[in-house]
C-alpha positions as CSV (number, residue, x, y, z in Angstrom):
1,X,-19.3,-25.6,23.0
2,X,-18.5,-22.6,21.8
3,X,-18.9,-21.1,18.0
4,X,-15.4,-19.5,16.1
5,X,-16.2,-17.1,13.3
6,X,-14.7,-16.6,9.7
7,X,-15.2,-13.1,8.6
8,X,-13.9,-10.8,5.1
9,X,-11.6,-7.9,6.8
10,X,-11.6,-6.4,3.6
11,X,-14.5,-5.3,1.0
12,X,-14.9,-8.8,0.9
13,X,-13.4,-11.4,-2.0
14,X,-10.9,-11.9,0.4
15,X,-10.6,-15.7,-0.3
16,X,-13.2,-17.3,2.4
17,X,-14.7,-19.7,0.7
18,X,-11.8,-21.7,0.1
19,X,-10.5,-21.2,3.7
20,X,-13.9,-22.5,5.0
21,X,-13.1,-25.4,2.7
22,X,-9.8,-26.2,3.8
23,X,-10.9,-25.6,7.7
24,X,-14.4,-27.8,7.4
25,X,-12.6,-31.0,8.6
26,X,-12.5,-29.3,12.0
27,X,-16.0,-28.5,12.2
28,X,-19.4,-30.6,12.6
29,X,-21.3,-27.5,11.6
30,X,-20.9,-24.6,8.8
31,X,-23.6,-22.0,9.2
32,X,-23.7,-19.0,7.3
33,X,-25.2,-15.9,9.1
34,X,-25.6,-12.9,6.5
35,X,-25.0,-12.1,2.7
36,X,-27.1,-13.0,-0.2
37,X,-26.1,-14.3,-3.8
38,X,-24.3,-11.4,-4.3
39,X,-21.5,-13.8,-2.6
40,X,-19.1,-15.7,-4.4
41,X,-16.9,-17.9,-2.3
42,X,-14.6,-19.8,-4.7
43,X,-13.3,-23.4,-4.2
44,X,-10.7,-25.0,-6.2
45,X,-9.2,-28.3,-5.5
46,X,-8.9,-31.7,-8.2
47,X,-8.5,-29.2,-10.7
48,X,-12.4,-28.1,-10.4
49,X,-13.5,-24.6,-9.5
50,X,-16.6,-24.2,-7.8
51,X,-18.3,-21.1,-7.3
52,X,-20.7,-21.0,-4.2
53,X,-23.6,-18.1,-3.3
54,X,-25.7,-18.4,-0.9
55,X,-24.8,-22.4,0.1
56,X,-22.2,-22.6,3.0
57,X,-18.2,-23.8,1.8
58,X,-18.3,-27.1,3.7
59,X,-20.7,-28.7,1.3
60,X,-18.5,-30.7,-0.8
61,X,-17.5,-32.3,2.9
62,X,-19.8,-35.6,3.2
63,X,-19.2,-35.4,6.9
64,X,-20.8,-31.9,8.2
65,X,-23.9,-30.2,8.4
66,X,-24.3,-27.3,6.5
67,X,-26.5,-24.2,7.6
68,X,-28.3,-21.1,6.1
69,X,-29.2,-19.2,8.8
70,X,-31.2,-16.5,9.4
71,X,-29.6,-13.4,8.8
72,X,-29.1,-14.6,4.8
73,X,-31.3,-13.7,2.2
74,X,-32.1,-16.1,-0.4
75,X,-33.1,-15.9,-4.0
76,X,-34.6,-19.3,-5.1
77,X,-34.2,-19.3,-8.7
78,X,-30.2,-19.2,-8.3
79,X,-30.4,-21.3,-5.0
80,X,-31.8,-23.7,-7.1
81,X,-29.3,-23.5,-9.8
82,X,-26.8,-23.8,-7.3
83,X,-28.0,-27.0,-6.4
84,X,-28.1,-28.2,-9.7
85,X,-24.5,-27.4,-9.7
86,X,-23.6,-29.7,-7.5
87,X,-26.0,-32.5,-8.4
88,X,-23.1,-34.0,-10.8
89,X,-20.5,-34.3,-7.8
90,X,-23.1,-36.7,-6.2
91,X,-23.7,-34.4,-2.8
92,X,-26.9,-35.2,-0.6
93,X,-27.7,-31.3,0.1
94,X,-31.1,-33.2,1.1
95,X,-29.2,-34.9,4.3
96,X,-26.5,-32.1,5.0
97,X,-28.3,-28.8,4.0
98,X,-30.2,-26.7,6.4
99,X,-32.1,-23.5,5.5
100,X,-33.3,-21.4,8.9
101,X,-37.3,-20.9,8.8
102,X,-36.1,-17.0,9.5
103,X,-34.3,-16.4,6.2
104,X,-35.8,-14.1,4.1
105,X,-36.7,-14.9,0.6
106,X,-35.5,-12.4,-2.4
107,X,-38.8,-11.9,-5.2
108,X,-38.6,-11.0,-8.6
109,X,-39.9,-7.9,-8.0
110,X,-36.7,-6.9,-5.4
111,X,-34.7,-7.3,-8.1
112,X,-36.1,-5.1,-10.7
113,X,-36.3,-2.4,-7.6
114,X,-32.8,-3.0,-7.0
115,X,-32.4,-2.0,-11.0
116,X,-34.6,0.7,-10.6
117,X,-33.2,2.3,-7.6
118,X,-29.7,1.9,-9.1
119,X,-30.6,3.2,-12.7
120,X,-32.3,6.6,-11.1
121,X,-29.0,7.4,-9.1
122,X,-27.3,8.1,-12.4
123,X,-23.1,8.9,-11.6
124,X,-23.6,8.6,-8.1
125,X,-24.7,4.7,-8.0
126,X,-23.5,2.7,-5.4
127,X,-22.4,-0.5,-7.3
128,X,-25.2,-2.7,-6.6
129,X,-24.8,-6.2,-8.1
130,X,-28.0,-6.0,-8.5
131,X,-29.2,-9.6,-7.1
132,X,-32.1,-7.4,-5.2
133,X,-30.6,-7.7,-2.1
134,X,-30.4,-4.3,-0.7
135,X,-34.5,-3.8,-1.2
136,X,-34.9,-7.5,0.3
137,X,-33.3,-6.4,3.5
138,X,-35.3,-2.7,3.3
139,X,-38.4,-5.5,3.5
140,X,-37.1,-7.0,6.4
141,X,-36.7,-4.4,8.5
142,X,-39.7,-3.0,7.2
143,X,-41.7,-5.8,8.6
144,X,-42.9,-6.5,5.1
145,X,-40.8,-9.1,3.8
146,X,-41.6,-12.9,3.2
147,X,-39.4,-15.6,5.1
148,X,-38.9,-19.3,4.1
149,X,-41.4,-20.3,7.3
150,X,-43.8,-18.7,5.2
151,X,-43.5,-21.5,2.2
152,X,-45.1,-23.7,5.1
153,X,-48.8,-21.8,5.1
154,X,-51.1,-21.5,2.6
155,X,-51.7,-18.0,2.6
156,X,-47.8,-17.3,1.4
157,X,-49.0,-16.7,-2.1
158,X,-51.4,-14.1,-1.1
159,X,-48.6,-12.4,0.8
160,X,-46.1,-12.8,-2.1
161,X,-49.1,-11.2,-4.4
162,X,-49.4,-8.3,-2.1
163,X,-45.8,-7.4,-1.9
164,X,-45.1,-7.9,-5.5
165,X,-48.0,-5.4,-6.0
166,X,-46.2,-2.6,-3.7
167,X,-43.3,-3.4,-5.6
168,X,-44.4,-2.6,-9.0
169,X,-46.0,0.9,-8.0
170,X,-42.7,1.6,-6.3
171,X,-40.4,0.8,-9.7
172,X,-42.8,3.2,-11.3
173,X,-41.9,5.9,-8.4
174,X,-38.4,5.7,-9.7
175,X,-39.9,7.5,-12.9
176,X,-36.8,5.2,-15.2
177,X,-37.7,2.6,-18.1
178,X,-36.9,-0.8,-16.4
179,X,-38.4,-3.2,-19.1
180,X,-39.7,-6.7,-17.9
181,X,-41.7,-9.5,-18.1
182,X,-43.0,-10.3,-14.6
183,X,-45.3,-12.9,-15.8
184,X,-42.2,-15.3,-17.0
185,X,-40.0,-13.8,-13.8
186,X,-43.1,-15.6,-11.6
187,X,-43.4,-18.9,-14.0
188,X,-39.2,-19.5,-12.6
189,X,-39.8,-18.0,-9.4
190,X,-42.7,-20.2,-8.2
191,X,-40.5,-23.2,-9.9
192,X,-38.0,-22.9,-7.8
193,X,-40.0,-22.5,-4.9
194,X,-41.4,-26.1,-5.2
195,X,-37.9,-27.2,-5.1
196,X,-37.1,-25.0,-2.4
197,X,-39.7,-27.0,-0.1
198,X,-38.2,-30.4,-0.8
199,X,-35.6,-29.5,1.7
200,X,-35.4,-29.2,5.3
201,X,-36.6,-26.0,7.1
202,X,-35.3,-25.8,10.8
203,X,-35.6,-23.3,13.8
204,X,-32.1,-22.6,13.5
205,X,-31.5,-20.8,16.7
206,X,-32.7,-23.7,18.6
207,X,-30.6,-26.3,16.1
208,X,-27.7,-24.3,17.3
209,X,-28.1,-24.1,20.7
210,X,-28.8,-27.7,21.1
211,X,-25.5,-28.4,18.8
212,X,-23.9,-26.3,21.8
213,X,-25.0,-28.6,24.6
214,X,-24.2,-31.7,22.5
215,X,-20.5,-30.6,22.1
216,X,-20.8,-30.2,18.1
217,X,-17.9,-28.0,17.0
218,X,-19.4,-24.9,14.8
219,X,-17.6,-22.6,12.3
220,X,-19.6,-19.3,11.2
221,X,-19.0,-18.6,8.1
222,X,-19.3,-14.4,7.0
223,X,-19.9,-13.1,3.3
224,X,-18.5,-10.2,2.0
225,X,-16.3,-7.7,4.1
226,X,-15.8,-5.8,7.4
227,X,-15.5,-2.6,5.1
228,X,-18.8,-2.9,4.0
229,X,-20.4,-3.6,6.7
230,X,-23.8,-1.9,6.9
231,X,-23.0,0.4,10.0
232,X,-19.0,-0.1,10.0
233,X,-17.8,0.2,6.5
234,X,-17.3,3.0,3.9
235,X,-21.3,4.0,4.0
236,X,-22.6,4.4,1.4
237,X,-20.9,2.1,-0.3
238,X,-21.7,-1.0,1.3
239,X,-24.5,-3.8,1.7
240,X,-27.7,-4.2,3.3
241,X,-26.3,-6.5,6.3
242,X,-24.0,-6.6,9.0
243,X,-20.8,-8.5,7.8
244,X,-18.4,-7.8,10.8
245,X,-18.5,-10.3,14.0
246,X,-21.5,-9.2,15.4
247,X,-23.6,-10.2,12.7
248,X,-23.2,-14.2,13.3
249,X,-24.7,-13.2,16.6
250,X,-28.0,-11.4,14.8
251,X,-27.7,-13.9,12.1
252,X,-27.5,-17.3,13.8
253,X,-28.8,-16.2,17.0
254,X,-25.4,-17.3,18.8
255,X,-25.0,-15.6,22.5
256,X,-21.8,-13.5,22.3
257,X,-20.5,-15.1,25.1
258,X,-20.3,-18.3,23.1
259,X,-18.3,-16.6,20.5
260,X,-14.6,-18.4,20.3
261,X,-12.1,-18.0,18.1
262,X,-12.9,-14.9,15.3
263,X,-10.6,-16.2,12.2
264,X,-10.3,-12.7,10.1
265,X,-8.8,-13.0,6.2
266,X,-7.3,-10.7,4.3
267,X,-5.5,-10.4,0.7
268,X,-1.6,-9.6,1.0
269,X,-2.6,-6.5,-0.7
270,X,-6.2,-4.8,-1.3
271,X,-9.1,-5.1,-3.9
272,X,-12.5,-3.3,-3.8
273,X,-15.4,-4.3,-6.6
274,X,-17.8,-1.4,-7.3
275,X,-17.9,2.5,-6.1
276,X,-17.0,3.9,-2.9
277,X,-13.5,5.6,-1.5
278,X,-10.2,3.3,-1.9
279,X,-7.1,5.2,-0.3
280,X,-4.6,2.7,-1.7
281,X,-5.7,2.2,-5.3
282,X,-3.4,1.9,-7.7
283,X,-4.2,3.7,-11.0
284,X,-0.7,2.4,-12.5
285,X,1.2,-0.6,-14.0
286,X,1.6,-2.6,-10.3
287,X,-2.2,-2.2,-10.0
288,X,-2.9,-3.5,-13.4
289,X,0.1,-6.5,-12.5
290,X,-2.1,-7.1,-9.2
291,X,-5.2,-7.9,-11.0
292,X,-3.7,-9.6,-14.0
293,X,-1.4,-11.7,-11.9
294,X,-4.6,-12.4,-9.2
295,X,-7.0,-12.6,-11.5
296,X,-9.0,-9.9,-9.8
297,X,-12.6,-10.6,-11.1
298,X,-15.7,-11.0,-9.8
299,X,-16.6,-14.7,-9.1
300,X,-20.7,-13.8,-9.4
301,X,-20.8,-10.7,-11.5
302,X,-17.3,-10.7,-13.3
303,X,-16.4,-6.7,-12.8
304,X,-13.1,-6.3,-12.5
305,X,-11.8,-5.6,-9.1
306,X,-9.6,-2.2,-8.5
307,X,-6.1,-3.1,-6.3
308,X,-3.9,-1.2,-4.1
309,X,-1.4,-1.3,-1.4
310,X,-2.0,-3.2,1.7
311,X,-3.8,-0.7,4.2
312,X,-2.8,-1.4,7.6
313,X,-5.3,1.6,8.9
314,X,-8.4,-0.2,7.8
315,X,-7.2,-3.8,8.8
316,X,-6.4,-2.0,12.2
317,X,-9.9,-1.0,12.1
318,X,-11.5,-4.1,10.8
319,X,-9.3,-6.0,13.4
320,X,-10.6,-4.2,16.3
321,X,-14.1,-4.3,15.5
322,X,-14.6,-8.2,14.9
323,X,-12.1,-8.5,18.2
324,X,-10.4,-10.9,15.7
325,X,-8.0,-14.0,17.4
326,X,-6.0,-15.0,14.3
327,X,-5.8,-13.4,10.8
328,X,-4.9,-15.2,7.6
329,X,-3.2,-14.0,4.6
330,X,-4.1,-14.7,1.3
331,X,-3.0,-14.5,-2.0
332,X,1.1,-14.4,-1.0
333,X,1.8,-15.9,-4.4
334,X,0.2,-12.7,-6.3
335,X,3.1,-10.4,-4.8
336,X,5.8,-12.4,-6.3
337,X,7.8,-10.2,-8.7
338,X,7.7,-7.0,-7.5
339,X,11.0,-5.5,-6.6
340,X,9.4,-3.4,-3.5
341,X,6.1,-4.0,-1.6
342,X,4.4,-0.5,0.3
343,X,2.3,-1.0,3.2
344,X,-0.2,1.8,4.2
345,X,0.5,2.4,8.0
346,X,-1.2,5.2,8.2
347,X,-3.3,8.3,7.0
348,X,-2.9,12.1,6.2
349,X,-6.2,13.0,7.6
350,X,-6.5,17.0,7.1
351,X,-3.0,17.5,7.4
352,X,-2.2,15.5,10.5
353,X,-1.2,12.0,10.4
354,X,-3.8,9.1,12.1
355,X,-4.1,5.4,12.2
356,X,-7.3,4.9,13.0
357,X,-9.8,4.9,10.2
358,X,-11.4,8.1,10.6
359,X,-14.8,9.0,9.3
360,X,-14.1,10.3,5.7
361,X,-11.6,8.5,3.8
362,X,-12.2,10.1,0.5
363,X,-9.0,11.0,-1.4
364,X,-10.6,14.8,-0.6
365,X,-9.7,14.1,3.0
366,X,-6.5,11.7,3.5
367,X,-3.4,10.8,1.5
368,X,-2.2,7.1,2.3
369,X,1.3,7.1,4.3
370,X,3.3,4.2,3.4
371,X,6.8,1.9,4.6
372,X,8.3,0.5,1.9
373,X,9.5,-2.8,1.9
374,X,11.6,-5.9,0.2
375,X,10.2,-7.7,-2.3
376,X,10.4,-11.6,-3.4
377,X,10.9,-13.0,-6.9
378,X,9.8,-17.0,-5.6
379,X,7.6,-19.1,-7.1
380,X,5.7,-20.2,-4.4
381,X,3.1,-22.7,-5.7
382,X,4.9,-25.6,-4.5
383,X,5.7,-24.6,-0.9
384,X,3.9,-26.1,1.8
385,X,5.7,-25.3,4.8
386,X,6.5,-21.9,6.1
387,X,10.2,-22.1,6.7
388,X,10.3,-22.4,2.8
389,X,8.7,-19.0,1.8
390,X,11.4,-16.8,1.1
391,X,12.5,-14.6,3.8
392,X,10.9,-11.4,2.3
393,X,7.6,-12.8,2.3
394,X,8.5,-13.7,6.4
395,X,9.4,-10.2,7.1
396,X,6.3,-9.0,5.6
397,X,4.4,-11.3,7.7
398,X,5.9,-10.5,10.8
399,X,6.0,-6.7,10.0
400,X,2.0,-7.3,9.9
401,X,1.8,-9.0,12.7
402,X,3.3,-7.0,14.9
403,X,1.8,-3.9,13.6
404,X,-1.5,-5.7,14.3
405,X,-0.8,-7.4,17.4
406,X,-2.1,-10.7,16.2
407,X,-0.8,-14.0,15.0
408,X,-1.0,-15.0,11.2
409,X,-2.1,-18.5,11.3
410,X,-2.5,-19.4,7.9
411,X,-0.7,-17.7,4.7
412,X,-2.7,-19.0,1.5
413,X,-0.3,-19.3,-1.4
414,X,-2.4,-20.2,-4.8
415,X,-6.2,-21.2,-5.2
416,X,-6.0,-25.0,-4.6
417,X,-6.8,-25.7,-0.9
418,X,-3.9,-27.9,-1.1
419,X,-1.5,-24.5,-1.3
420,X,-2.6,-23.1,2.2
421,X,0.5,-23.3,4.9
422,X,-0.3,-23.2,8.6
423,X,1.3,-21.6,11.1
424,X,1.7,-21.3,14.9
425,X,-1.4,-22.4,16.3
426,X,-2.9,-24.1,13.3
């Protein structure tokens, strides 16, 4: 049986969480391959929003198995917290939550490196979040860092001690004043590590491949974005894992050639959180419209969320690089208004015109070349079948797809998983 992925073809917030949600029923398995709890997949449905970080979007799903995999890094003080989230909606996370053995684990002390390595870059940070993810991976492939396997020995605290210890003399090589009280960081950290160990551990590659022989149906689930992919994206500015296709391969330990169906999401328009080059951003009235209208925030950290044009160059690229089977649009509802939608087909690289996504794009290097198109003034809200959207919003779909080559299955129109229409295949 083979595994379908759900990746961010964006830099990330692209609405996944919810489309995991709404897409769960079809699935035995969610398994979540990279990211840490600088994720925020958002859930809305019975007038609730939920806010998940690290815990995979099928969990409010009584029926499936839900799986951290390897490739994640967790932080247990706001694992924990997430759990006590969800204590009041009556979920057994005991019975249907799964944590890889292989995961690493995210220390106090990774985050105050994180806010020392930020704080010494002065104007040219990268727009951490700060969650010590980026010095938790730097562990990991430094053959330093401390997995959840590890919570099964008794020597993890003396590991823990000695790495907390490197830590420290490295925050004082960043020569800043990060002021802290490691001694109460430890008291919550080690709390949340007991609680941690009262659920179940797994050799997840081996879970998986047995789910495969036993026919289970399995749905990867991806965190962030393909643009900020650690080797793919808009380097520097991008996190510490692999968030494109190939990274539920590393992060699971799933065979490519048992890689199915590669379900790629996008916003009907563009949004980046944080620093790094943004060819479409919109510096005027429609970008502030976007964000108002979409409430463009972040779900963990709550920094506003710069918006732009749809750029059909980078979802070219983002497309070709997860060999994605079927995209889905989100966020249809948040164009409404405007008199005249522009699409981004290609760029002024240097003074010729390309569509691939070339290796700069800072503004010093390409102007965005745009199409403009018809606008819609619908409420859409209420509709739940495509031949209902107004026909605007069906010639921008099809103008996508067949600039793209590949079918949108599913066009989201509001935050509720109950306004999500399906098309074509699905």
């Amino acid at each position: 049986m083979a595994v379908d992925l759900l990746l961010g073809l964006q830099w990330g917030d692209e609405g996944k969480g919810k489309i995991v949600d709404v897409l769960t029923k079809n699935y035995d398995i969610i398994a979540r391959f990279q990211g840490g709890p600088n994720a925020g997949h958002t859930l809305e449905f019975d007038g609730i929003k939920h806010v998940l970080r690290t815990i995979p979007s099928g969990i409010f799903h009584k029926n499936n198995v839900n799986l951290i995999g390897n490739g994640v890094v967790i932080d247990p003080v706001v694992f924990v917290k997430e759990l006590e989230g969800l204590d009041q909606y009556q979920i057994d996370y005991k019975k249907n939550l799964l944590i890889s053995r292989k995961a690493h684990l995210i220390l106090p002390t990774h985050r105050l490196l994180d806010a020392a390595s930020e704080a010494s870059k002065g104007k040219a940070k990268i727009g951490s979040t700060l969650k010590g993810i980026g010095p938790t991976y730097m562990d990991k492939t430094g053959r330093n860092g401390i997995r959840v396997g590890d919570l099964e020995f008794d020597n993890w605290e003396e590991k823990y001690r000695a790495l907390a210890d490197k830590h420290e003399a490295m925050i004082g090589f960043y020569n800043v004043n990060i002021e802290y009280d490691l001694a109460d960081l430890e008291a919550e950290f080690f709390s949340a590590i007991e609680i941690l160990k009262t659920l179940t551990f797994i050799d997840s590659e081996e879970y998986i491949a047995q789910a495969q022989k036993d026919g289970k149906t399995i749905l990867a689930e991806g965190a962030q974005g393909s643009l900020l992919d650690i080797d793919f994206g808009t380097y520097p500015f991008v996190t510490s894992s692999n968030t494109t296709a190939a990274g539920a391969c590393t992060g699971l330990g799933v065979a490519p050639n048992k890689v199915n169906g590669v379900f790629g999401i996008f916003k009907a328009y563009t949004t980046r959180v944080g620093s790094g080059p943004f060819p479409t951003e919109l510096f005027d009235d429609v970008g502030a419209t976007m964000a108002k209208v979409g409430n463009e925030f972040g779900a963990v950290t709550g920094r506003p969320r710069r918006c732009g044009w749809l750029d059909l160059v980078a979802l070219r690229y983002a497309v070709q690089i997860n060999g994605v089977t079927e995209l889905i649009m989100m966020k249809a509802d948040v164009l409404s208004g405007f008199e005249k939608i522009k699409v981004c087909t290609a760029y002024n690289y240097n003074g010729k015109n390309v569509e691939h996504l070339p290796y700069s794009i800072d503004a010093a290097h390409i102007t965005p070349v745009y199409i403009e198109l018809e606008g819609w003034n619908d409420d859409l809200a209420g509709i739940t079948n495509e031949t209902d959207l107004p026909k605007a919003l069906n010639d921008y779909i099809s103008f996508i797809e067949n600039e793209l080559q590949i079918p949108i299955t599913i066009v989201s129109v509001g935050p509720d998983r109950t306004q999500t229409i399906h098309r074509n295949s699905r």
